[in-house]
N, C-alpha and C positions, 0 to 999 in steps of 0.2 A: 504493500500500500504506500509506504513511504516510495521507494524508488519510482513508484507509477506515478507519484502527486509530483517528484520533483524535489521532493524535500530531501532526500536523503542521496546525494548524489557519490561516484565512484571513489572521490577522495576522503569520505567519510563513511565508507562501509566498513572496511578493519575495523576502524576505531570502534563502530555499533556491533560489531560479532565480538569484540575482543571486550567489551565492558557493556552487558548485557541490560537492559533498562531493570529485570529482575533482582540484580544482585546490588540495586542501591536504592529500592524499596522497601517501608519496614513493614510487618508481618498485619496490621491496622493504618488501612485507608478509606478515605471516603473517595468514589471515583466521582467526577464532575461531570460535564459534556464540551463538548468540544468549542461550542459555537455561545458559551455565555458562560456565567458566573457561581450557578448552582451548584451542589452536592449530591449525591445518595445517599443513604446508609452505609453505613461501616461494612467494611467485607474484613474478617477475620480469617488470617490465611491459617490457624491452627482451626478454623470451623468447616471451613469452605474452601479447598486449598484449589480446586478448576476454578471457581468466581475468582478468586485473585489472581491468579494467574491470567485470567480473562480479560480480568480490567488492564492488570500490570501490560498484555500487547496490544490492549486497545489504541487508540489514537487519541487522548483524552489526559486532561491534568489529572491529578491525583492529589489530595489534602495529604496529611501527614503531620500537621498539627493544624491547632485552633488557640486560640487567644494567647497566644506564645507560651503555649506551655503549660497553662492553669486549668486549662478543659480535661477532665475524665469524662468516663463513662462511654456509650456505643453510640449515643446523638451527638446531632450538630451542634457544634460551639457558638457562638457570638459572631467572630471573626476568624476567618482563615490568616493560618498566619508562615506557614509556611508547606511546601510542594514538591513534587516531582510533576513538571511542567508536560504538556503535551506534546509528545514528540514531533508531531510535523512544526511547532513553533520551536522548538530546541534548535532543529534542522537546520529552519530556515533562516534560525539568526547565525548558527554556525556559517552558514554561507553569505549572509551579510557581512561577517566578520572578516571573510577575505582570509583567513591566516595562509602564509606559505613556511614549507619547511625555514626552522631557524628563530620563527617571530617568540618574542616573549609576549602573552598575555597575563593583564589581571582581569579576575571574575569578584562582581558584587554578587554576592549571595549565594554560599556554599548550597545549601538546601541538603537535598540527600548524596551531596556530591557525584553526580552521573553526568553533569556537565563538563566540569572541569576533571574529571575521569578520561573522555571522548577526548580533551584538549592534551592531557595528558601524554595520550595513546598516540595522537597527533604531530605533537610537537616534542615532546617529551617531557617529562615530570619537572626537570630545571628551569623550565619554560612556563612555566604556569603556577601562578600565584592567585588564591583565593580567601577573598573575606567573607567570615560569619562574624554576624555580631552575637547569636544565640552557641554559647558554650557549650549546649548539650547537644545541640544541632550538628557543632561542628567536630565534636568527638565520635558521633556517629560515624560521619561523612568519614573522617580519618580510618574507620573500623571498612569502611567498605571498601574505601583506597584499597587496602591494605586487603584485603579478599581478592580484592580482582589484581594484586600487582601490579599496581601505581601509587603514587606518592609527590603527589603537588603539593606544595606547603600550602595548609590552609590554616590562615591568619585569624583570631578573635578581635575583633575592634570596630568602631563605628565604622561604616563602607563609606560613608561621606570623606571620610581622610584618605581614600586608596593606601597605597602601601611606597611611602615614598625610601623606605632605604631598600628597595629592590630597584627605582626607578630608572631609567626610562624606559618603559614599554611603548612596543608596537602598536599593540591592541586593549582597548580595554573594555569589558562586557559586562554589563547590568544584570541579572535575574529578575530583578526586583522593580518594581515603576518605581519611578521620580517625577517631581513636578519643576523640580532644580535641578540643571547639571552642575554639581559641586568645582568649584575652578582647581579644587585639586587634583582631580581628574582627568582634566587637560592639560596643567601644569606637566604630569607626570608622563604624560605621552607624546611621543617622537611627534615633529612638525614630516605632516604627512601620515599620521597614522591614524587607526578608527576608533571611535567610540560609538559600541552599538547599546539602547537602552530602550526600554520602554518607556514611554515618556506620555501626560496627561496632564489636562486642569484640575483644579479643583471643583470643575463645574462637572467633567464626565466627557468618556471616550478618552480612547488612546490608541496608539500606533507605537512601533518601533520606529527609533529616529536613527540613521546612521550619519553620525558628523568626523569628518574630516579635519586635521589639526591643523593648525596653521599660528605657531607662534601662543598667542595666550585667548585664539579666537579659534572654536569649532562651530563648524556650520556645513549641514548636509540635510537629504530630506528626509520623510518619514516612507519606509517600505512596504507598512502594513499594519493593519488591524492587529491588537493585544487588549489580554487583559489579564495583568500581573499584581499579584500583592504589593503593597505598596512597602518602600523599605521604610524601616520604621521608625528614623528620625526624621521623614519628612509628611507622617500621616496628618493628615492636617486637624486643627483642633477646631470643632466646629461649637457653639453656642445652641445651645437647647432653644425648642420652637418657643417657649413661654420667654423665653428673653425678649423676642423681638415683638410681643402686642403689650408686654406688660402687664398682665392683671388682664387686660381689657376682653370683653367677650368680640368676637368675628364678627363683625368687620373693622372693631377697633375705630382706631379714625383713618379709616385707607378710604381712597377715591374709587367707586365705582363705574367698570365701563362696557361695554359689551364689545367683544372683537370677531375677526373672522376667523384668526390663524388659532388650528385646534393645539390644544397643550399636547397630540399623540404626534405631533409631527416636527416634533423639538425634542421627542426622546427619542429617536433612537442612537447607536453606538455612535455613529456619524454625523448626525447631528447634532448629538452634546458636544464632542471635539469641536466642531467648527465653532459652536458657540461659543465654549470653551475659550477659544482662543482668543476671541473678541469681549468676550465678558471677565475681566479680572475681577479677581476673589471675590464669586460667586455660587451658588452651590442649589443643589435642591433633593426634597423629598416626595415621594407621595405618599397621598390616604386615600385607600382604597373602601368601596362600600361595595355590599353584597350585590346590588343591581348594575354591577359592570362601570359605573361611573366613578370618577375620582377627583382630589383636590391635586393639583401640581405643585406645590410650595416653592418660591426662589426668595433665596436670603443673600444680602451681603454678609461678607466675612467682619464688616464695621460693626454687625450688631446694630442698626441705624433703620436701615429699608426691609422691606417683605412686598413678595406678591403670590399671590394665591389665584389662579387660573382653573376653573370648574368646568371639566368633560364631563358629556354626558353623551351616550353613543347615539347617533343619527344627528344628531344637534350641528344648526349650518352657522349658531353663533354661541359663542363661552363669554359667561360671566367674570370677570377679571378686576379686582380688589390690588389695589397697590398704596405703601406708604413709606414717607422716608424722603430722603433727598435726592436719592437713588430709583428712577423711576423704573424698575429692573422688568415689567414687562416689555415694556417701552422697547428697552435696550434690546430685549429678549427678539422681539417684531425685527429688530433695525438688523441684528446679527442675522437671522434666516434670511432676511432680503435677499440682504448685500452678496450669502450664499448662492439663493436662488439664480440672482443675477447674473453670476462667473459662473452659470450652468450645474451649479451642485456638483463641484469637482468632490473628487474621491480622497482617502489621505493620501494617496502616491502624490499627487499634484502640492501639496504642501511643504513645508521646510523648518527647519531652525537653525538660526545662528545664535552664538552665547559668549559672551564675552565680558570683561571686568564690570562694563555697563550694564550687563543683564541681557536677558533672551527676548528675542525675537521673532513671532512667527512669519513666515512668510508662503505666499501661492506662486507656484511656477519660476519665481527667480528671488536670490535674496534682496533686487533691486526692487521687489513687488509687495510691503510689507504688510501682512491683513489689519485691518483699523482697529481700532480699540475701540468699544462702546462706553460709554460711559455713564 
């Protein structure tokens, strides 16, 4: 399946027959699906050992823990917190990554270390350098090296710091989303070399970014659709829904107005990224009701503005409640437009550059920057 999709191409077969996706699995996962964010049940490989092994060659992430650590028991945790990624995304960032014999890379985010295993196998174990910030995580990781005979040093420490007395690397690869690329990162990587990540708003959607070094500024576009745990210095801290009405019951003192644009067409994966990119520090929830309809909630990260946008299925117009200085449906309307407009390009057509100044989205060239809403 992999070789038919493309993802797993002739210079990365060794590596996948030589460090099996099995032997860096632990014995309780929750498998996911491929195409979104959800879980299943726990498959216990001493209860069930064909379902695990079922899942483990699926094409499909895998949980492996939940709320870093604190989660027991056979249900879902709170939060997913750490994985063994789905293999056609493992692949295809391996092949984003370009390595050729000789590169040295660093990997953010050990996980069950099966990545930097394949890099290993690849490049060789003195070539590859990996951070866990999760200590128990990455003594596993070290036990599985060690099974399959490899041996990349895998480091304990924030992943935002890279690993600067090994540096300068060629390559350097993310696990984990970010909403920042740390300047350490680029700091420590060759002028000319890559940094591949999964990369998001705070609003929603994300893509793998591939940026190109160039001195103390990396800028490259985004390859593809992801959806990765976030690392966990940069999870964002968001304010409870009761902050932003204060006390007050719904509608509070928000401005009410009727519009055309339905709230199901500003969520999906693609188009929160776009908005994403034009709405800074913004963010939203839904409340769903039993008769298929829902509230959309959009907040500033100020704690200042809200707007609450009400679907109702067949409905040719939604009731929409905004307050604050931040008129965030507003903005909300002005970012799909402006999309609409450039024909609802896809993330391939976008970019990022990032530099002392801070990051940049961009459409089709880094001369084309997307606007900012305000």
């Amino acid at each position: 399946m992999l070789v038919a999709s493309g993802a797993l191409r002739d210079d990365w077969l060794a590596a996948y027959q030589a460090a099996p996706r099995e032997m860096f699995v632990p014995d309780r996962i929750w498998p996911g699906v491929a195409d979104g964010t959800r879980q299943h049940p726990v498959v216990d490989r001493d209860k069930d050992a064909d379902a695990w092994l079922s899942a483990v060659y699926s094409d499909i992430p895998l949980t492996t823990q939940w709320d870093d650590g604190s989660h027991t028991g056979d249900g879902l945790g709170k939060t997913p917190s750490s994985s063994s990624s789905q293999p056609y995304m493992v692949f295809s960032m391996l092949a984003d990554l370009g390595v050729e014999d000789g590169k040295r890379v660093l990997e953010i985010g050990t996980g069950t270390g099966w990545n930097s295993a394949l890099l290993a196998h690849r490049l060789g174990a003195e070539n590859v350098v990996s951070i866990e910030y999760d200590a128990e995580i990455a003594k596993k990781a070290r036990e599985n090296h060690r099974e399959a005979g490899l041996s990349p040093l895998v480091v304990v420490r924030d992943g935002r710091l890279g690993h600067p007395e090994g540096a300068p690397f060629d390559r350097v690869e993310a696990t984990c989303s970010i909403g920042e690329v740390p300047q350490a990162w680029i700091e420590q990587t060759l002028t000319g070399g890559l940094i591949v990540a999964p990369w998001g708003t705070p609003y929603g959607g994300e893509a793998i970014v591939r940026l190109t070094v160039d001195g103390d500024v990396a800028s490259g576009p985004f390859t593809r659709s992801s959806a990765f745990m976030r690392l966990r210095q940069q999870r964002p801290g968001r304010l409870p829904h009761d902050a932003y009405l204060q006390g007050q019951p719904w509608p509070a003192d928000g401005d009410r107005s009727r519009v055309s644009l339905s709230p199901a067409a500003v969520g999906g994966w693609l188009a929160q990224f776009v908005i994403g990119l034009q709405m800074a520090e913004a963010f939203w929830t839904v409340e769903r009701y039993d008769d298929g309809s829902y509230t959309l909630w959009t907040y500033s990260a100020d704690g200042r503005s809200w707007a609450s946008a009400d679907y109702e299925p067949g409905a040719e117009s939604f009731e929409v409640v905004q307050a604050g200085p931040r008129r965030l449906w507003d903005a909300t309307e002005a970012a799909h437009a402006w999309w609409e407009a450039q024909g609802r390009p896809d993330f391939e057509r976008f970019g990022l550059t990032v530099s002392r100044e801070g990051q940049r989205a961009w459409l089709d060239s880094p001369d084309n920057p997307v606007p900012v809403v305000r």
